[in-house]
BAMINU-919675 format. One record per atom (N, C-alpha, C, CB): x negated, y, z. Coordinates in steps of 0.05 Angstrom, whole numbers, padded with zeros to 5 digits, always signed. Glycine has a CB too. Layout:
! residues N
XYZ ...
END
This chain:
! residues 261
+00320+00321-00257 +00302+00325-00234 +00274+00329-00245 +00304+00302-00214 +00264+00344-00233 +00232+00357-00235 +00218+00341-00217 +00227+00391-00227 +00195+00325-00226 +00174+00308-00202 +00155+00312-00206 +00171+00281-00199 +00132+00331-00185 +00106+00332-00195 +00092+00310-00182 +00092+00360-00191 +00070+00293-00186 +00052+00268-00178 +00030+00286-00179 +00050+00237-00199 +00014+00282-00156 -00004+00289-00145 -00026+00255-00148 +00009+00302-00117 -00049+00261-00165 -00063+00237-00161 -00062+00213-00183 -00054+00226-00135 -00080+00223-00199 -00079+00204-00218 -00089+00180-00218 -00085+00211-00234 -00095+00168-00201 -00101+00142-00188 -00086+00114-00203 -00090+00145-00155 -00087+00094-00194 -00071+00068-00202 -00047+00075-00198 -00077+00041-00188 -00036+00077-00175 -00004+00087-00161 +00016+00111-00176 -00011+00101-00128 -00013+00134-00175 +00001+00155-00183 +00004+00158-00213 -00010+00175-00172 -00017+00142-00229 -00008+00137-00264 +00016+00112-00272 -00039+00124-00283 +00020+00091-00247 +00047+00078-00243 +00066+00093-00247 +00052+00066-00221 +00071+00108-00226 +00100+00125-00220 +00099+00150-00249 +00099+00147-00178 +00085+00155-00259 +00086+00178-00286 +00098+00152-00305 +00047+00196-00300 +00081+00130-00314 +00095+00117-00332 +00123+00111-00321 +00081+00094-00339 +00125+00106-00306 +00155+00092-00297 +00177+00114-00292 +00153+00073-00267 +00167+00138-00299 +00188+00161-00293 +00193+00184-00303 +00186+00169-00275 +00171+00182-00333 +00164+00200-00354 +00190+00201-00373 +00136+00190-00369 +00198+00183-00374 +00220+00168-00396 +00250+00188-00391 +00226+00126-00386 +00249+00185-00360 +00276+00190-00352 +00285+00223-00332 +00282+00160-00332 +00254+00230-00333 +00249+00257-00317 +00239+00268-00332 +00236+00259-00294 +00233+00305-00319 +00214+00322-00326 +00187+00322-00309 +00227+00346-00327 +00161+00289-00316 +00141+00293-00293 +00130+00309-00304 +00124+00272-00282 +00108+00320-00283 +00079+00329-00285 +00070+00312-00267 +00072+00360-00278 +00037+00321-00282 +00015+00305-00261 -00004+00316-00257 +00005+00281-00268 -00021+00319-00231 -00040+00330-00224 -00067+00318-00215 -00030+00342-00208 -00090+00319-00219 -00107+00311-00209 -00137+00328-00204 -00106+00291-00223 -00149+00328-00190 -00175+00349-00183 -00195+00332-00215 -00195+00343-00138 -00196+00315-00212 -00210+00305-00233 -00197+00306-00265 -00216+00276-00225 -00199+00323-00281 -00185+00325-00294 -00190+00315-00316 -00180+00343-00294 -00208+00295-00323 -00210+00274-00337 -00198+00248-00340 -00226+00271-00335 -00175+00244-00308 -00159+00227-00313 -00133+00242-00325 -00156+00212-00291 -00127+00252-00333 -00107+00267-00349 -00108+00257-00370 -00111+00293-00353 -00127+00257-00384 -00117+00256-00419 -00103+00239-00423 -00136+00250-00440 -00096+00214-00417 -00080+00201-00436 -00053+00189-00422 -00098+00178-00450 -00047+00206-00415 -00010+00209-00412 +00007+00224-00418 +00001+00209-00392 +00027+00210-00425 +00046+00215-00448 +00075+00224-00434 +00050+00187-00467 +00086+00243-00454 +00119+00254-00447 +00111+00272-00419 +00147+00222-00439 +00087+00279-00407 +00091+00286-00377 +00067+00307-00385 +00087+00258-00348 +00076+00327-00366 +00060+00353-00370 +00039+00356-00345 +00080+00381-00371 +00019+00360-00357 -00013+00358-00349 -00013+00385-00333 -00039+00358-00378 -00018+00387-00299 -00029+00408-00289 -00054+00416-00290 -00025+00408-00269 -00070+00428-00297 -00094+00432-00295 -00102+00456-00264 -00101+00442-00325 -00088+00466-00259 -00089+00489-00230 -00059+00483-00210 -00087+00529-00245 -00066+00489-00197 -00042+00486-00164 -00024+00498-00172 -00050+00499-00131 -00033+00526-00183 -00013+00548-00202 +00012+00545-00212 -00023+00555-00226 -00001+00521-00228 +00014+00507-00249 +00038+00502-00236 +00001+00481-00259 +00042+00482-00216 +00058+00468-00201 +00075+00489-00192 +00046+00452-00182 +00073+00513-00186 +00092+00534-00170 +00110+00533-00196 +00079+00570-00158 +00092+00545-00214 +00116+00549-00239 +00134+00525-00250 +00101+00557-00267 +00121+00499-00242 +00147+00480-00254 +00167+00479-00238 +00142+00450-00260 +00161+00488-00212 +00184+00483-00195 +00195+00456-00185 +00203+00493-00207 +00183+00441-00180 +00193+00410-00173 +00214+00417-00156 +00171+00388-00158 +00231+00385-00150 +00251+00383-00138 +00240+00360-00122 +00276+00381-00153 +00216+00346-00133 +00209+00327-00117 +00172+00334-00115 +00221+00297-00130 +00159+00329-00096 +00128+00321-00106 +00123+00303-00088 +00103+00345-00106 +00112+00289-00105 +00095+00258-00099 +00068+00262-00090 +00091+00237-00127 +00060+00247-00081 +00036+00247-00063 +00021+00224-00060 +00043+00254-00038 -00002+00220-00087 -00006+00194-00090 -00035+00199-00091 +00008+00180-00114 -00047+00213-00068 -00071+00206-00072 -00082+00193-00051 -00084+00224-00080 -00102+00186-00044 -00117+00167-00019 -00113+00180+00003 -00148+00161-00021 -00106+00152+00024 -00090+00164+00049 -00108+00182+00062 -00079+00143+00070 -00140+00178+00066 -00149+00209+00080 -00152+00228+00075 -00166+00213+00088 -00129+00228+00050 -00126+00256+00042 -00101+00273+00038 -00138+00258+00021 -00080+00244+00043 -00048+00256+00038 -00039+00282+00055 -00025+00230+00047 -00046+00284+00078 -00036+00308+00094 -00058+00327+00093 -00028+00303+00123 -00079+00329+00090 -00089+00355+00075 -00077+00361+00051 -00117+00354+00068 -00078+00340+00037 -00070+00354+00006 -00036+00371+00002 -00071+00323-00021 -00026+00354+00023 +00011+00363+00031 +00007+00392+00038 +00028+00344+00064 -00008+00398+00063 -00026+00429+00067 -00029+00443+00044 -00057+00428+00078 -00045+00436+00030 -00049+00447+00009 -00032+00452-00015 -00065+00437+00004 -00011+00449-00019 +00008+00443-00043 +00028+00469-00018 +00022+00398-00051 +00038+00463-00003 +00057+00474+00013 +00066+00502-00003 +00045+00478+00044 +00041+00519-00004 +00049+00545-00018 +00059+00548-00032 +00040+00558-00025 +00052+00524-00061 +00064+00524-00088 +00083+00520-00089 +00057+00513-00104 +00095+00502-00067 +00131+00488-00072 +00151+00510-00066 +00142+00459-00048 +00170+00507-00078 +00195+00519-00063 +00212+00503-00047 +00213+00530-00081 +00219+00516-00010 +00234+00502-00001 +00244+00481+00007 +00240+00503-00006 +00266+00478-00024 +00287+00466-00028 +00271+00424-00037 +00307+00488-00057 +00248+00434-00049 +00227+00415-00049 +00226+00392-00031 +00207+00428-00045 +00232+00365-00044 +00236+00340-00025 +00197+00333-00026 +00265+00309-00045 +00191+00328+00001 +00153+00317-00005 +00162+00290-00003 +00121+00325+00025 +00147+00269-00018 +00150+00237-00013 +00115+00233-00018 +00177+00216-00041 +00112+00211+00002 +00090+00196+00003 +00088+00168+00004 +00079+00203+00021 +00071+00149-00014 +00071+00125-00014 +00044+00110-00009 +00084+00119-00035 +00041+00121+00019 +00016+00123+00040 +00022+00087+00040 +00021+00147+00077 +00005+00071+00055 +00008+00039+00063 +00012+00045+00094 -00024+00015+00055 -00007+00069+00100 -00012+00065+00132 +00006+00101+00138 -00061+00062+00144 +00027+00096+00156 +00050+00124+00163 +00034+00139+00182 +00084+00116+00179 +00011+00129+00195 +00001+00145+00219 -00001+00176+00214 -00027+00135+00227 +00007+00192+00229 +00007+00227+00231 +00031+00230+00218 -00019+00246+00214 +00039+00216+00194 +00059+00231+00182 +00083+00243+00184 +00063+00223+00171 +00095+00223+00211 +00120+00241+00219 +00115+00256+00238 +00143+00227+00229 +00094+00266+00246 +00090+00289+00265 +00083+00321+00237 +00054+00278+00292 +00064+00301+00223 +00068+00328+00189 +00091+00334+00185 +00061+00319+00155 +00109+00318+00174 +00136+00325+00164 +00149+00341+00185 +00152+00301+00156 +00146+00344+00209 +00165+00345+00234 +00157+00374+00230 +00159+00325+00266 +00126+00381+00245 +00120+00406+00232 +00121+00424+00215 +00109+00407+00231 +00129+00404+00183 +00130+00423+00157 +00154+00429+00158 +00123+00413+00129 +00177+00418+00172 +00204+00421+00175 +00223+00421+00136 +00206+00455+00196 +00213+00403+00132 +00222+00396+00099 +00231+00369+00105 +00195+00397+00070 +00248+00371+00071 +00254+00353+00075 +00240+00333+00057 +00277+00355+00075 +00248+00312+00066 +00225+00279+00062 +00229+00264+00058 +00211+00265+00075 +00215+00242+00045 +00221+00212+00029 +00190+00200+00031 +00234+00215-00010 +00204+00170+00055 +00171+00163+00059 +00177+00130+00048 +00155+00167+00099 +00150+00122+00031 +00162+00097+00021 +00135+00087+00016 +00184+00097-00006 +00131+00054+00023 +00108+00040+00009 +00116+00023-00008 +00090+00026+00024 +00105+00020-00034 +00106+00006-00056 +00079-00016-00051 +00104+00026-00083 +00093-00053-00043 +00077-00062-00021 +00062-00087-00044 +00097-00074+00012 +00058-00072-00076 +00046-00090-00095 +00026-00080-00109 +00064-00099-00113 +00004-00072-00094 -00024-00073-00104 -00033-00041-00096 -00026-00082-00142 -00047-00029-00118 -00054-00041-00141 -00071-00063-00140 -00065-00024-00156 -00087-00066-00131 -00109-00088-00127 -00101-00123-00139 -00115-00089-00091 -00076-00119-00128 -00075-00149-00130 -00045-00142-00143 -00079-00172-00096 -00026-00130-00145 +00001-00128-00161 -00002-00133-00183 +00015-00106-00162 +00016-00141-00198 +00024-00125-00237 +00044-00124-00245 +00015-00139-00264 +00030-00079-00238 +00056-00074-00239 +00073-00067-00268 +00058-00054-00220 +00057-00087-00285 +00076-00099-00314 +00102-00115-00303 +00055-00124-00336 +00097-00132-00291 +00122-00152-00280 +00123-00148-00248 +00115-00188-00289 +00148-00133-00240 +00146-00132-00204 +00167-00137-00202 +00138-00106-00184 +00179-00161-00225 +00209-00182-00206 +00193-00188-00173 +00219-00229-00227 +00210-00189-00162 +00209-00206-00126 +00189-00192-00117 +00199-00244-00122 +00175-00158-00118 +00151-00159-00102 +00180-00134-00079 +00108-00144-00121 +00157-00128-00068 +00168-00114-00045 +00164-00087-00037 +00163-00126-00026 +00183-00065-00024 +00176-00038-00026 +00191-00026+00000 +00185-00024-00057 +00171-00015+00013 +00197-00005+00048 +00193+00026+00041 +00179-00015+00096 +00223+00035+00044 +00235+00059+00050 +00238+00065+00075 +00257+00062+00040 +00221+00091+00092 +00223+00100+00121 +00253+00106+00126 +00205+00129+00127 +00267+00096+00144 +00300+00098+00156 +00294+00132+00156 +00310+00079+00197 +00284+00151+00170 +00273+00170+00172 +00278+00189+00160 +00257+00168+00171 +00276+00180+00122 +00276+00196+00103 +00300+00215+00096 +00270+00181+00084 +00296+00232+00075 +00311+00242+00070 +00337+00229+00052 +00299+00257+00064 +00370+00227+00054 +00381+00212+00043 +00380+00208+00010 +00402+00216+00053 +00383+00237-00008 +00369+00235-00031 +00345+00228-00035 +00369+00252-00040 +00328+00233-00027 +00291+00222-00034 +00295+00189-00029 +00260+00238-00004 +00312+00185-00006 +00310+00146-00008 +00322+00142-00033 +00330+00125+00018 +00351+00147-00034 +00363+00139-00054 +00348+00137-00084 +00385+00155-00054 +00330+00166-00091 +00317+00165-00108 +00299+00146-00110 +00309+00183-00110 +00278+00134-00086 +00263+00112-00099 +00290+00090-00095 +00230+00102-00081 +00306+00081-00074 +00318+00064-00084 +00318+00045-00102 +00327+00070-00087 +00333+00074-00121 +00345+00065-00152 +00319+00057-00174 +00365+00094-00167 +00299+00068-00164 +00271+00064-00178 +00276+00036-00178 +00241+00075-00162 +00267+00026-00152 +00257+00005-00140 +00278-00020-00144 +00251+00012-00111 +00301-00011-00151 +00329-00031-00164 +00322-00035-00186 +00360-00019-00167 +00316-00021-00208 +00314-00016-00236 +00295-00038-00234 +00306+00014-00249 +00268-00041-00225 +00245-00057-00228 +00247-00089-00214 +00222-00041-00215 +00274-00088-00207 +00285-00123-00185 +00257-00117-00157 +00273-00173-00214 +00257-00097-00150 +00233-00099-00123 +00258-00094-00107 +00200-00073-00118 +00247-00111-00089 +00265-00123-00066 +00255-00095-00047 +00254-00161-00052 +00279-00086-00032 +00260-00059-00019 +00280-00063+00013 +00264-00016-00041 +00262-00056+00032 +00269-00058+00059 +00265-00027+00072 +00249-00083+00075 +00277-00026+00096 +00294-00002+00116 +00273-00001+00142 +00332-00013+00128 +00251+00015+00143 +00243+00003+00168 +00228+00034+00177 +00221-00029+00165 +00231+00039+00204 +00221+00071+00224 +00193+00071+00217 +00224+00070+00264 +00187+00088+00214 +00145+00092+00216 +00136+00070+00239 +00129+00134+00232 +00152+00074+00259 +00140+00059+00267 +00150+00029+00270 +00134+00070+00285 +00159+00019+00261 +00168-00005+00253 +00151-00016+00220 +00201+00000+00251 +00153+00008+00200 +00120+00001+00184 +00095-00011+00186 +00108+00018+00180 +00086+00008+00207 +00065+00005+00221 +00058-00023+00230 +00067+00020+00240 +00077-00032+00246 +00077-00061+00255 +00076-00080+00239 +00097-00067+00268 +00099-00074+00217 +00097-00091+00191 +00060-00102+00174 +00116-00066+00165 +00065-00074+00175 +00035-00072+00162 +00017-00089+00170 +00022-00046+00165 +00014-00072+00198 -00007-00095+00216 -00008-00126+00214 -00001-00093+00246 +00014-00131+00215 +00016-00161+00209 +00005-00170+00186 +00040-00169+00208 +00030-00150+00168 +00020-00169+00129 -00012-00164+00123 +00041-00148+00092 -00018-00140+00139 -00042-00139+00115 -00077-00138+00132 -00035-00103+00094 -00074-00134+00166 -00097-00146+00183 -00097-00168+00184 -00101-00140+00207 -00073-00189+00177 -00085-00214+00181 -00110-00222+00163 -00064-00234+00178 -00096-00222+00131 -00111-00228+00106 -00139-00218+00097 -00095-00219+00088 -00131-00186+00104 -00154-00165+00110 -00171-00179+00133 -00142-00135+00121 -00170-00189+00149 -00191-00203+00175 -00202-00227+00161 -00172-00216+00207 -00187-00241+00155 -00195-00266+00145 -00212-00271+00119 -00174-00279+00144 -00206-00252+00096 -00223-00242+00074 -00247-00227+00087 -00207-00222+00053 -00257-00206+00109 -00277-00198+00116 -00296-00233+00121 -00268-00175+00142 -00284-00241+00137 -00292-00269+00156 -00313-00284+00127 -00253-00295+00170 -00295-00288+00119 -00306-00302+00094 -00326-00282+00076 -00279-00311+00075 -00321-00258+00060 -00347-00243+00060 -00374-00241+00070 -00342-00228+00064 -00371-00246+00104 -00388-00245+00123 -00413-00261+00123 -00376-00249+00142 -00393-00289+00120 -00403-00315+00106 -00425-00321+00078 -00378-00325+00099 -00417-00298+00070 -00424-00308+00039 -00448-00316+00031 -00419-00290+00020 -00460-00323+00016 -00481-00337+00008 -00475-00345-00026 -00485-00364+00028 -00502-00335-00046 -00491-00339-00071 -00492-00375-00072 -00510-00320-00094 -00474-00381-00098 -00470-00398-00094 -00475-00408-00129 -00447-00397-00076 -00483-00436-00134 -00492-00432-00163 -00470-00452-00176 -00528-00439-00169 -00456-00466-00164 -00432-00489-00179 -00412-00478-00153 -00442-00535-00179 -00398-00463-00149 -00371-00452-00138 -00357-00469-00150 -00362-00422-00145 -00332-00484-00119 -00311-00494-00138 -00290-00473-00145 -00296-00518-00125 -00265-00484-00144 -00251-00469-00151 -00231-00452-00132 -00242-00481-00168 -00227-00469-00106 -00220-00453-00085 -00239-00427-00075 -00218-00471-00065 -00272-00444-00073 -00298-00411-00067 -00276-00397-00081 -00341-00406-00089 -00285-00396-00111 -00281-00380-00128 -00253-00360-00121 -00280-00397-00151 -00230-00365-00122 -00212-00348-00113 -00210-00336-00092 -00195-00354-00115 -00226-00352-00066 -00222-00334-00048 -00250-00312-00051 -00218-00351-00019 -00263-00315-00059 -00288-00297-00077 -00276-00274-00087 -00303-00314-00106 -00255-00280-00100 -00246-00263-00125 -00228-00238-00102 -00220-00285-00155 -00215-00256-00086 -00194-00246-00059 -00207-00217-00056 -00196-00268-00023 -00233-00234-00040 -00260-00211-00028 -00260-00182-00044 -00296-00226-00036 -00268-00198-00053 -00277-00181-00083 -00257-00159-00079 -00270-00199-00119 -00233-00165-00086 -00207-00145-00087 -00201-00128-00075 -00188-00152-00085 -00210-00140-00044 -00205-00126-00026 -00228-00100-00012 -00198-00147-00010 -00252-00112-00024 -00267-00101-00014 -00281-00074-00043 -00285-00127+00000 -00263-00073-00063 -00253-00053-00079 -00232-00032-00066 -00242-00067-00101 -00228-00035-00045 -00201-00015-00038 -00218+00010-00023 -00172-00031-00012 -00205+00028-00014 -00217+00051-00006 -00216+00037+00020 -00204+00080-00011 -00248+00041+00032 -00253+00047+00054 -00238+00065+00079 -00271+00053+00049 -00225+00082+00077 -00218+00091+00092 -00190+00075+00095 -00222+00115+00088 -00176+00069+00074 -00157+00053+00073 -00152+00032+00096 -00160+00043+00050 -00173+00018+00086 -00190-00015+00109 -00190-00003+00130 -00228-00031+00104 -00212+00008+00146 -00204+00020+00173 -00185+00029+00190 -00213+00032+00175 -00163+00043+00172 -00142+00054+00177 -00128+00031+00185 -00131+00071+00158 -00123+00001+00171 -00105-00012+00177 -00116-00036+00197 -00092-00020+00153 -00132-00035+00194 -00160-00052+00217 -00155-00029+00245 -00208-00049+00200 -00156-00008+00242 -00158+00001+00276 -00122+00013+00283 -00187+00036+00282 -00102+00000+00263 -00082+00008+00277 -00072-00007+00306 -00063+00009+00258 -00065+00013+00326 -00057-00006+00354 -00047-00027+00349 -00037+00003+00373 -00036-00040+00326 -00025-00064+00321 -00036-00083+00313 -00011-00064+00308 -00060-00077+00302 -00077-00090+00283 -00089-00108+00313 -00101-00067+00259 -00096-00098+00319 -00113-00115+00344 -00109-00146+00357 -00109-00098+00370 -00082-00146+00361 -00071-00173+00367 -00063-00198+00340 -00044-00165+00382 -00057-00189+00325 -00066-00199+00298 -00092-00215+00300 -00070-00177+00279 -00111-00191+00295 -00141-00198+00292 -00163-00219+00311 -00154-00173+00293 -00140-00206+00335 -00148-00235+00357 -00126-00265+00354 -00143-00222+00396 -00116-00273+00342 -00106-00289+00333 -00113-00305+00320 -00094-00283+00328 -00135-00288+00298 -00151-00301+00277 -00169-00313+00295 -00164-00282+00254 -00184-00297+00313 -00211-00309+00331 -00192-00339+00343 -00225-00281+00364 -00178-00334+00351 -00164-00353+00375 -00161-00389+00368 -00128-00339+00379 -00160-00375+00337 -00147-00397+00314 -00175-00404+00304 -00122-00384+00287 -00199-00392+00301 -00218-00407+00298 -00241-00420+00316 -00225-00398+00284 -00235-00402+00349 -00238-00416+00374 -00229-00454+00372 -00215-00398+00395 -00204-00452+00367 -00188-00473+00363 -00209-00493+00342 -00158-00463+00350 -00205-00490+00319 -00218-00498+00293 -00243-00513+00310 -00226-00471+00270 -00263-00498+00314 -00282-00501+00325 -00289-00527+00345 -00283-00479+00334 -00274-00517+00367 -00258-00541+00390 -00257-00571+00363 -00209-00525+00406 -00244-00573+00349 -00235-00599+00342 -00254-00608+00322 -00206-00599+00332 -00271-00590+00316 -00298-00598+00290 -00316-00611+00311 -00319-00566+00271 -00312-00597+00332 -00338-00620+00361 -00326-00645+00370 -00345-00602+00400 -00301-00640+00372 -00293-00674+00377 -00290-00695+00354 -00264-00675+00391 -00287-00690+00326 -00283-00699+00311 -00255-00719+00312 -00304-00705+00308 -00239-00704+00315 -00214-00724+00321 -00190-00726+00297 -00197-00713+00350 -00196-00739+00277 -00174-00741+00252 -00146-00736+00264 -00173-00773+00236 -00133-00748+00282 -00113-00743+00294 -00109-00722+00301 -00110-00753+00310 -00123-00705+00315 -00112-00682+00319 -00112-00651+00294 -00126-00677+00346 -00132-00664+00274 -00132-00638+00242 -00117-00645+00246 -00142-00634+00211 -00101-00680+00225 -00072-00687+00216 -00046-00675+00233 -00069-00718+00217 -00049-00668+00262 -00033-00648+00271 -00040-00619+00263 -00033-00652+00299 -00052-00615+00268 -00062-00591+00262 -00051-00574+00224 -00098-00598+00267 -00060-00596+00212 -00056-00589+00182 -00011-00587+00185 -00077-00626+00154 -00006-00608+00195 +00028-00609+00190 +00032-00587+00207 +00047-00638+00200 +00020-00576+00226 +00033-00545+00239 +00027-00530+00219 +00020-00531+00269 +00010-00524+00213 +00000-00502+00184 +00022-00503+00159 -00035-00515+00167 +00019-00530+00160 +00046-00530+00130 +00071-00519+00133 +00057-00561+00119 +00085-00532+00159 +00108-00516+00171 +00104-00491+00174 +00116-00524+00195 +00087-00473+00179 +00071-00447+00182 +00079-00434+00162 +00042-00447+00182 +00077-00445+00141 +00071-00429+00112 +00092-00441+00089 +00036-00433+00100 +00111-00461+00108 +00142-00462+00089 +00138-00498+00074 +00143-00427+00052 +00119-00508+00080 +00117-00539+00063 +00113-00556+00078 +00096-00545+00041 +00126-00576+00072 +00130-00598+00076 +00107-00615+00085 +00141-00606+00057 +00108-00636+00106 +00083-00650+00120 +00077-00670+00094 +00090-00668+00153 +00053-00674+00093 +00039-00692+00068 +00049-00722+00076 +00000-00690+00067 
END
């Protein structure tokens, strides 16, 4: 199989190493200074390029406000028979693209970083395949995603979506919250410190990224959850009532899988 990667990014120099070995990749990028230093996989330098290798697959790994333009843009060069896969975080537009491009498709999120993954060791992380897809293009990450022990789940765009909203506006809300907060600090313990580092991480991701998953219809009830829960907080810092944290802390533990102190 022929796979061209679009996007030489964190993601898209993942999937070249992890598929150079066992395929014929190429890789593409507008910046063509991330090129140089990959190996076994043939360097596009023009769109051109890509007609002539002929993929059987192309990947689509560059930043989501740009995945369905750039899909536009590639369209001419492919032939056909050409499976498109995208490993977007946020599915919005995409099955109305695919529906329109009338191809066939493989939609998948790889749900370990980069930011915070490593994807040196991804025993136990996690990866969702769109039900949607095409039956070869799933199968193909599948078997990826077997090979590496990533646990991978079955879920509709729009059943993603929801996912998403959950796993990643909560954390995403609550890391802003704390950013918001901030104030330098000259003896940080060691909790500051990681959730510092959290920030930090997060607030390295593409912007358009963040918004995208902050204004999905889902995201909203989430995000008021967070308020609701520090409405709450709030409430019990004015009464000062040990009794009711010590409830409060054993709902949280049950919350998050441990045992009451």
């Amino acid at each position: 199989m022929r796979i061209a990667i679009i996007g030489a990014g964190n993601m898209g120099s993942w999937l070249v190493e992890s598929l150079c070995l066992d395929y014929e990749v190429g890789i593409y990028d507008a910046d063509r200074s991330k090129l140089k230093y990959f190996f076994n996989s043939r360097k596009f330098i023009y769109l051109e390029e890509i007609h002539d290798f002929a993929p059987d697959m192309l990947v689509n790994a560059v930043n989501l406000e740009r995945t369905i333009p750039v899909f536009r843009e590639l369209l001419p060069y492919l032939r056909d028979t050409c499976i498109l896969a995208d490993i977007t975080s946020v599915k919005k537009g995409l099955a109305d693209f695919y529906k329109e491009a009338g191809r066939r498709f493989v939609s998948t999120h790889p749900m370990f970083g980069p930011t915070f993954g490593d994807v040196r060791n991804l025993r136990d992380e996690n990866a969702i395949i769109i039900k949607e897809s095409d039956r070869e293009g799933a199968e193909f990450f599948r078997k990826l995603y077997s090979e590496l022990n990533i646990r991978v789940h079955d879920y509709s765009f729009d059943e993603h979506d929801q996912t998403i909203a959950y796993s990643l506006s909560l954390p995403f809300s609550s890391s802003l919250v704390f950013a918001s907060c901030m104030k330098e600090q000259d003896a940080p313990g060691t909790t500051f410190r990681k959730h510092n580092e959290i920030a930090k991480g997060l607030l390295s991701e593409d912007d358009y990224l963040l918004s995208e998953i902050l204004m999905s219809p889902y995201s909203l009830e989430q995000v008021e959850k967070v308020r609701d829960q520090l409405i709450h907080l709030i409430d019990l810092i004015k009464k000062g009532d040990t009794g009711s944290f010590n409830a409060l802390f054993d709902e949280l533990r049950r919350n998050i899988g441990m045992r009451s102190a």
